[in-house]
C-alpha positions in Angstrom: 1.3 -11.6 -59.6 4.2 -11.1 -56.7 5.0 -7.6 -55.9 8.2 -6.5 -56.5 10.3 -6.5 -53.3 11.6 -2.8 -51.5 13.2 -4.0 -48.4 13.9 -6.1 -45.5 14.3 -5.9 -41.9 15.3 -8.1 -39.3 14.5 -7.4 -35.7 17.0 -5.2 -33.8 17.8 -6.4 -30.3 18.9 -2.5 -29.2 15.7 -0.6 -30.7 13.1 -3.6 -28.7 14.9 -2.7 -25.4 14.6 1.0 -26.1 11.0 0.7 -26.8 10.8 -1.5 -23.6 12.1 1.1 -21.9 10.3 3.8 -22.9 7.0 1.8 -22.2 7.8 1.3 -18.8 8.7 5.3 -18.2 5.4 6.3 -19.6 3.3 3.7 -17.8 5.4 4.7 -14.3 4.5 8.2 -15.1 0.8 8.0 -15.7 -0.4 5.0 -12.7 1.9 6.6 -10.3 -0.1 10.1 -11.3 -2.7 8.5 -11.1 -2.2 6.4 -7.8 -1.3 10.4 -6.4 -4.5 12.2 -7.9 -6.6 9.2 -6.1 -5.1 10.0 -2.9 -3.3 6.8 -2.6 -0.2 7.2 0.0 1.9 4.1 -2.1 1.7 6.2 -4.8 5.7 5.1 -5.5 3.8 1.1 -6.6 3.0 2.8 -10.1 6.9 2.8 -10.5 8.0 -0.6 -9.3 4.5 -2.4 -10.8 5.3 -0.7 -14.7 8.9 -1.8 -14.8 8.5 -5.3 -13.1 5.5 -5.7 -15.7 7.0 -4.2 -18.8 10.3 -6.0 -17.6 8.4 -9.3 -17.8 6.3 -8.4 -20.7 10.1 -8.0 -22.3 11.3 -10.8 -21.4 8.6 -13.3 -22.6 8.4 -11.6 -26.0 11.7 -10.9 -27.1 12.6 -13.7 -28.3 9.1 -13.8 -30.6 9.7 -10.3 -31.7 13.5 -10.3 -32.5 12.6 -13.6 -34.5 10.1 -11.6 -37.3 11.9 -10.5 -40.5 9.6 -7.4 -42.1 9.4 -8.1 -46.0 8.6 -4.1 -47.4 6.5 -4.7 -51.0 5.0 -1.3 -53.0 1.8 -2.5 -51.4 2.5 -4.0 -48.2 4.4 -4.5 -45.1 4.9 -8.2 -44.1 5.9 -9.5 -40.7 7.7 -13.4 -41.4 8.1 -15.4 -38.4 11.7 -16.8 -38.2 12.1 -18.1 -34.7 9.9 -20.0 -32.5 6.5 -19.1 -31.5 5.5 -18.1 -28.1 3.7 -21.5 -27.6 6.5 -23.3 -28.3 9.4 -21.5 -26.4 9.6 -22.8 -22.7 10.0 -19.7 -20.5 6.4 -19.8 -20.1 7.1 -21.7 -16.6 9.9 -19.0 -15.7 7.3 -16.1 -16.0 4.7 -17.9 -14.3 7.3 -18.6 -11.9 8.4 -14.9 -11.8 4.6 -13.5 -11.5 3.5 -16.1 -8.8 7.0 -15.5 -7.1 6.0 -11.6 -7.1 2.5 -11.8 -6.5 2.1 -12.3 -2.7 4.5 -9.0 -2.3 2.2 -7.0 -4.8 -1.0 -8.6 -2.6 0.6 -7.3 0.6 1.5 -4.2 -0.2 -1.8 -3.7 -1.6 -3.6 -4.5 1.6 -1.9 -2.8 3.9 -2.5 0.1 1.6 -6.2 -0.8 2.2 -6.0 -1.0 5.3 -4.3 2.5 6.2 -6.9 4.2 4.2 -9.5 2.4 6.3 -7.6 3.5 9.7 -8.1 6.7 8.8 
């Protein structure tokens, strides 16, 4: 027996970039306090490391998320895939790309962070 159905959503472009951006505020807030309370003098990388990696987070699941339809039963709430699947999609390679492209400046910011604290 089929529940009856209540509803149904489709994925909204503008609320997923909200929540995006929210994410990336609250993670910048709590590593760059965190980063401060540890007595690390790049305390500013908590900022630019949350929104690069919410930013690339974003952009290799949008097109996954914006792709489920939500089916709303008396009993449940379904999530119905509509799009392709993040296997399948091919921007893999451009957020590898992105991350290894990234990567060395992360790496030297890091060490001469390191290095400073040692110096001291």
């Amino acid at each position: 027996m089929e529940t009856p159905e209540i509803a149904r959503f489709k994925g909204s472009k503008a609320v997923f970039i909200r929540v995006q951006v929210v994410m990336a505020f609250v993670g910048a807030a709590l590593i760059t306090a965190g980063l401060y309370l540890a007595g690390n003098p790049d305390w500013w990388i908590g900022i630019v490391g949350s929104f690069a990696g919410i930013a690339m987070r974003g952009y290799y699941i949008a097109d996954e998320q914006l792709g489920f339809e939500w089916v709303l039963t008396t009993t449940h709430l379904v999530a119905r895939q509509s799009g392709p699947s993040a296997l399948e999609r091919s921007n893999l390679c451009a957020a590898y790309w992105a991350l290894f492209r990234l990567s060395p400046l992360m790496v030297r910011s890091i060490l001469s962070s390191i290095r400073r604290s040692q110096s001291r």
